[in-house]
C-alpha positions, 0 to 999 in steps of 0.5 A: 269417552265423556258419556262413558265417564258420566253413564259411570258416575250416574250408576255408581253413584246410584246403586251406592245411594241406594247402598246407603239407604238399604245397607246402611240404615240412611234416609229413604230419599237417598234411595230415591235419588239413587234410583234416579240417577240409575235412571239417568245412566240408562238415558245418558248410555243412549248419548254414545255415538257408537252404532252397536248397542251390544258393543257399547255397554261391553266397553263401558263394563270396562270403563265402570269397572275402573271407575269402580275402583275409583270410586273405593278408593275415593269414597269408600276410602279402601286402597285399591292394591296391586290386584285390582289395579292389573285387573282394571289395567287389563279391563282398560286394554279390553276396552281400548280393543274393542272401540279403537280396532279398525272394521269394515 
């Protein structure tokens, strides 16, 4: 669970650096570090101990969505509502199924 919480923070962080360069008018270099980190994400997502690709990066799109709003209410400083907290609720259990269920 660790590499999905850093694989999150790699990519969020970076597309929102890149956000700021683009959107918001700051320095170039945000831009860069945000592309870096998105490179990072890509790295640190192969560090997964999971043995399906596909079924990792569907997992993950659970745990980056909860982080997403994690990280709008805490930088971005909007107050997640009852809506999204149902829908991340909901994304988590998705999540919990797909890594936690027993196969062969």
């Amino acid at each position: 669970m660790i590499m999905f919480l850093l694989a999150g923070i790699a990519e969020i962080g970076g597309g929102y650096l890149i956000w700021l360069w683009l959107r918001e008018g700051k320095p170039y270099y945000l831009g860069i570090g945000g592309a870096i980190l998105l490179a990072l994400y890509g790295i640190v997502a192969t560090f997964q101990t999971f043995p399906s690709f596909g079924r990792v990066y569907a997992a993950y799109g659970g745990v980056f969505i909860i982080l997403s709003v994690l990280w709008g209410w805490g930088v971005d400083r909007k107050t997640p509502d009852l809506y999204d907290w149902v829908g991340a609720s909901i994304c988590l259990i998705g999540v919990s199924v797909m890594l936690f269920s027993p196969r062969q």
